[in-house]
C-alpha positions as CSV (number, residue, x, y, z in Angstrom):
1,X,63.9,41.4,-56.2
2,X,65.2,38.8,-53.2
3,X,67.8,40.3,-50.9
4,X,70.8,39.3,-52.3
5,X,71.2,40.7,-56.4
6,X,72.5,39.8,-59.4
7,X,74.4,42.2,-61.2
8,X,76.1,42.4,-64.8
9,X,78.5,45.4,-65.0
10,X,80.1,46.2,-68.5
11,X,83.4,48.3,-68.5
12,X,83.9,47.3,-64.7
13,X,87.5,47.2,-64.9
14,X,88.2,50.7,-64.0
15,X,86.3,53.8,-63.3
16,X,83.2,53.8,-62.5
17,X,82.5,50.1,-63.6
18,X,85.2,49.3,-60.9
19,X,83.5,51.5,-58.5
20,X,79.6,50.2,-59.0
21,X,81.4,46.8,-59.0
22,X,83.3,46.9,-55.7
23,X,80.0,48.5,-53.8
24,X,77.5,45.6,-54.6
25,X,80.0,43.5,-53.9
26,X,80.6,45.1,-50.4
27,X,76.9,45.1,-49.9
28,X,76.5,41.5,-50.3
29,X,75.3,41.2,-53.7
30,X,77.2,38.9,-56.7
31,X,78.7,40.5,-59.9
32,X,79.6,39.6,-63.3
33,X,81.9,42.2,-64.2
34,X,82.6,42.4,-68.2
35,X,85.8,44.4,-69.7
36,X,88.2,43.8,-72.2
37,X,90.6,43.1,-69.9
38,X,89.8,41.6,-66.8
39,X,93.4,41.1,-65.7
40,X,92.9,44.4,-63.4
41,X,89.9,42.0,-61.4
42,X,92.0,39.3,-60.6
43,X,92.3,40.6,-57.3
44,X,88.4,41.0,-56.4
45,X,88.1,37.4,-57.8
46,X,90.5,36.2,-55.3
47,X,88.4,38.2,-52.0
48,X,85.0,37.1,-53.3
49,X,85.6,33.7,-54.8
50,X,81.9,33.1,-54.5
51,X,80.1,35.8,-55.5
52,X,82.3,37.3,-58.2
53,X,82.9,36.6,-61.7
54,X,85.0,37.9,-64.2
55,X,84.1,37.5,-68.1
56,X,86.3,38.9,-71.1
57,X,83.9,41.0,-73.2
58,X,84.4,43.9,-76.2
59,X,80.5,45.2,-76.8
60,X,81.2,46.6,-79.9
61,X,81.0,42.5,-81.5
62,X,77.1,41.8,-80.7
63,X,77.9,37.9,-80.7
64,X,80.0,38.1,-78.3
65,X,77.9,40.3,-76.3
66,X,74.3,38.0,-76.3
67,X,77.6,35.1,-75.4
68,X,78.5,37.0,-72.6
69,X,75.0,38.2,-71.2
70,X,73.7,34.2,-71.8
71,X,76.7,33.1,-69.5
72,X,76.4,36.0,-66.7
73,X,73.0,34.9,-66.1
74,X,73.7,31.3,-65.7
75,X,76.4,31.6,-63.7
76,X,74.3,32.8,-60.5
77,X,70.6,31.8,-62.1
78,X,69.6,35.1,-63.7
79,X,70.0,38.9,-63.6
80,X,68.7,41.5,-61.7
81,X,70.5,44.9,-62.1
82,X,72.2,45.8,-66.0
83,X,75.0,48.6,-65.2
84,X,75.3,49.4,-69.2
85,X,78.6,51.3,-68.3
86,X,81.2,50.4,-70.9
87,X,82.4,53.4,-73.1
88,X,85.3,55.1,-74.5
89,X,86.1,59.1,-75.4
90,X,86.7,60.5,-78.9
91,X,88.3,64.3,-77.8
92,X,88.9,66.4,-81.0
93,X,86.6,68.9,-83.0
94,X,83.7,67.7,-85.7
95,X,86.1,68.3,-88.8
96,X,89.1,66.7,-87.1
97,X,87.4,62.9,-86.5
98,X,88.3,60.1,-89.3
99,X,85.3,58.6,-90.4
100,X,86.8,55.6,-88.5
101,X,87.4,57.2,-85.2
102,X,84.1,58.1,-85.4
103,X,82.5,54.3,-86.6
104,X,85.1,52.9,-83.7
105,X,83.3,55.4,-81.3
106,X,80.0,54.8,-82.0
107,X,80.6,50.7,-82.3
108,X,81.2,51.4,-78.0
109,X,79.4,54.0,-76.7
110,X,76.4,53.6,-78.7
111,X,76.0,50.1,-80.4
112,X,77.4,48.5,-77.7
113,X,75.3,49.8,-75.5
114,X,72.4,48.5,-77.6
115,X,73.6,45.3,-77.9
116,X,74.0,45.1,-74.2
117,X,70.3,46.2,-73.4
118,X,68.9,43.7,-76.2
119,X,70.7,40.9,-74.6
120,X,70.2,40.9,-71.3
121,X,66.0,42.0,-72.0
122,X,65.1,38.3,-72.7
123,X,66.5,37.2,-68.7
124,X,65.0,40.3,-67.1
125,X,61.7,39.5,-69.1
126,X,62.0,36.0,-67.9
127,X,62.3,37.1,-64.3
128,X,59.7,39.2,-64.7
129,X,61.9,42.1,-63.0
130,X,64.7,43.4,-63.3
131,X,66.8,46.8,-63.7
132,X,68.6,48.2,-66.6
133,X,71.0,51.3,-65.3
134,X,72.3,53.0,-69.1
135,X,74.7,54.8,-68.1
136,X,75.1,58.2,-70.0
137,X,76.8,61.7,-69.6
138,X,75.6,65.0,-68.1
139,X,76.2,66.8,-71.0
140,X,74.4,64.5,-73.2
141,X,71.6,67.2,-73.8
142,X,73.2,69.5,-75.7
143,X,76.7,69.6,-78.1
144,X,80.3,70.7,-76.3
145,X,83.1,71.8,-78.3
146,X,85.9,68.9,-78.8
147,X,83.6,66.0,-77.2
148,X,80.9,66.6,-80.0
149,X,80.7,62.6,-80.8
150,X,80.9,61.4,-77.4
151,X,77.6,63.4,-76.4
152,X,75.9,62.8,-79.4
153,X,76.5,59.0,-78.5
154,X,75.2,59.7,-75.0
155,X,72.2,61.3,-76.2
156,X,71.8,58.6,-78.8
157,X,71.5,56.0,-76.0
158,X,69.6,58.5,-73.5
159,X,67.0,58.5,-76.4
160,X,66.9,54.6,-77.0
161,X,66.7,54.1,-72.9
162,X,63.6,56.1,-72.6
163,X,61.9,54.1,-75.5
164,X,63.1,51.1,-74.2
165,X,61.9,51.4,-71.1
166,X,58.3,52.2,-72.2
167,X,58.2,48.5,-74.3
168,X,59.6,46.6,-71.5
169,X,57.7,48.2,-68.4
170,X,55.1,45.9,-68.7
171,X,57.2,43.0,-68.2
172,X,59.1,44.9,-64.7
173,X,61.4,46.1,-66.0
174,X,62.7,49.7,-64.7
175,X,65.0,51.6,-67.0
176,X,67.3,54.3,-65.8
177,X,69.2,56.9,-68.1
178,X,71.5,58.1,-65.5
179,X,73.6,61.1,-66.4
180,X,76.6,61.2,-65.0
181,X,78.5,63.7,-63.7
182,X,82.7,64.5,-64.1
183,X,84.7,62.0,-61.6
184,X,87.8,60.9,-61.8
185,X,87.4,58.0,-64.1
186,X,90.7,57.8,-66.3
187,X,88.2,58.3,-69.3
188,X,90.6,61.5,-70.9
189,X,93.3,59.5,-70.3
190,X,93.6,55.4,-71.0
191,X,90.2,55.6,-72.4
192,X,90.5,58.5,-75.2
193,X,91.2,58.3,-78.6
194,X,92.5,61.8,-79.7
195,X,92.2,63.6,-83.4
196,X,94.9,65.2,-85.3
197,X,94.7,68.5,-84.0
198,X,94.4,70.9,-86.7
199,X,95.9,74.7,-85.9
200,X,92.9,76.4,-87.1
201,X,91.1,75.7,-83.5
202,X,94.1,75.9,-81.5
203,X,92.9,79.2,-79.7
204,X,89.8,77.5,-79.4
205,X,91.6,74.3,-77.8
206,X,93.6,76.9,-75.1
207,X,90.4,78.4,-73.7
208,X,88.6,75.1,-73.8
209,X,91.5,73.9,-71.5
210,X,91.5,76.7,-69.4
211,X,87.8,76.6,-68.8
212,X,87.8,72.9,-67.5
213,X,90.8,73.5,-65.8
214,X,92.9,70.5,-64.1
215,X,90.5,69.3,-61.5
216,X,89.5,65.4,-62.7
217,X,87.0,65.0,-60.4
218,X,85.7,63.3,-57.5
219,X,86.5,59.4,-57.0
220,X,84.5,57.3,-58.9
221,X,83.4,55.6,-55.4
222,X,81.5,58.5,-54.3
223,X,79.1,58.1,-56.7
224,X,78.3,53.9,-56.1
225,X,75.7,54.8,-52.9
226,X,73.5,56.4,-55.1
227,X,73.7,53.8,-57.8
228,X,73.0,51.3,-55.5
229,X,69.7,53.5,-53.9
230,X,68.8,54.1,-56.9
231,X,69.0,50.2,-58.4
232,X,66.9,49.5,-55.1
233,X,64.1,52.2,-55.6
234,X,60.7,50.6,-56.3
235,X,59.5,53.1,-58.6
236,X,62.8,54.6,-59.9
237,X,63.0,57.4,-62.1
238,X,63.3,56.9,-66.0
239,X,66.5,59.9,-65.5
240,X,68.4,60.4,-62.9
241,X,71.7,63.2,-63.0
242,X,74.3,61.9,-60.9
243,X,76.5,64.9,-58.9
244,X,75.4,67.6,-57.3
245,X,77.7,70.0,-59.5
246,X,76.7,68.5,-62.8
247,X,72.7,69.2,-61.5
248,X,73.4,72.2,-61.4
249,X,75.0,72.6,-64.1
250,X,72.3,70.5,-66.5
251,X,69.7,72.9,-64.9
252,X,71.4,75.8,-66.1
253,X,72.1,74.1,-69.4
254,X,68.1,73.7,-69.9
255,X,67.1,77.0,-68.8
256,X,69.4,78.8,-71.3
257,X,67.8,76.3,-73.9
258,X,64.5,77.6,-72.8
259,X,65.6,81.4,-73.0
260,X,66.9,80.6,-76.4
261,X,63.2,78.9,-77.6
262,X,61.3,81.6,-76.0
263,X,63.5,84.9,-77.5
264,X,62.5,82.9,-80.7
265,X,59.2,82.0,-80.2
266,X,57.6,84.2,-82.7
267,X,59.4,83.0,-85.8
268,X,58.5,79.8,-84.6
269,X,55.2,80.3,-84.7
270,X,55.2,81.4,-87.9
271,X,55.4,77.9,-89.4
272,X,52.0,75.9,-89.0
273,X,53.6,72.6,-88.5
């Protein structure tokens, strides 16, 4: 990839889309930044009047998404780094989600997502390099109490990164699930839709709260170095967990999964399948 990239952020009006945004900028590299509302980059517009541009975009309407990607690659003559960041939280239990909570969700964080990595394929292809950072959740490898539909849309999109990126390898193109970690993004607050809470889990809802406690994070900023490492890597990896808290905790998240298999093992084995 030359020296100077290309990158097209989604959701990069607050959070960490506003973080990965203000580092390659800072490094020297151009950005279209896509959000709903870009009123929040006016004043990154006006500091990098040459380098920076701002596009209105909601992923969950696909035409407006292969619009968008068609225009951030011709406004700096193609794309090299995808930052497939914009997403949304559904907090409430399985039974407490309307069916169109849950078809709103999964229009974002999933769909959208798709429809982001199916339009900007054909300019990376055409390139002949290119990266495509999806950016998922920590805890997308197994269900959480009360954020069951925002993992399951992680995971979703975790599972359609890894095939992805074994069809379009052979064009150079490197695909990244990266897994991020808790920071301080504003996602449980301006980006949450919340369910009707229904008493029956309330003493479920108390220790859930008690167990996360109040601590929102670290600043979405500390994570951008990495990303940016990681968007220059050669030979990056096709996951990458993104804190050094949440590794932790994702390791012990897999060994108990392992425990669980192996205490099992022998009914298992007793189908031949």
């Amino acid at each position: 990839m030359p020296n100077t990239r290309t990158w097209f952020i989604t959701g990069a009006s607050r959070g960490l889309g506003r973080a990965f945004t203000e580092a390659a900028l800072s490094a020297g590299d151009r950005v279209v930044a896509a959000a709903r509302d870009i009123a929040p980059l006016a004043g990154l517009a006006e500091r990098h009047p040459d380098d920076f541009l701002a596009l209105p975009l909601d992923v969950s309407d696909r035409r407006a998404v292969f619009e968008t990607a068609d225009r951030a690659a011709a406004a700096f003559g193609g794309l090299d780094v995808v930052v497939n960041n914009a997403g949304g939280m559904l907090y409430g239990m399985v039974e407490e989600a309307t069916e169109q909570q849950i078809r709103d969700h999964f229009d974002v964080n999933f769909f959208g997502a798709v429809w982001v990595a199916q339009a900007v394929v054909p300019h990376l292809r055409a390139r002949g390099t290119g990266r495509l950072l999806q950016i998922t959740s920590m805890g997308s490898g197994g269900g959480m109490a009360s954020v069951g539909f925002y993992g399951a849309g992680k995971a979703a999109l975790g599972s359609v990164g890894e095939a992805l990126a074994m069809e379009v390898e052979q064009f150079g193109i490197k695909v990244t699930v990266v897994q991020m970690g808790g920071y301080a993004t504003g996602l449980f607050t301006t980006g949450t839709t919340t369910t009707e809470p229904d008493p029956a889990y309330e003493e479920l809802r108390t220790r859930l709260a008690e167990m996360w406690g109040d601590d929102a994070g670290p600043d979405p900023s500390e994570a951008a170095p990495a990303l940016l490492e990681l968007a220059a890597l050669p030979d990056p990896p096709l996951r990458l967990i993104l804190g050094s808290r949440s590794f932790d905790l994702v390791q012990e998240m897999d060994r108990a999964r392992t425990e669980q298999y192996l205490a099992w093992e022998t009914l298992s084995r007793t189908a031949p399948g």
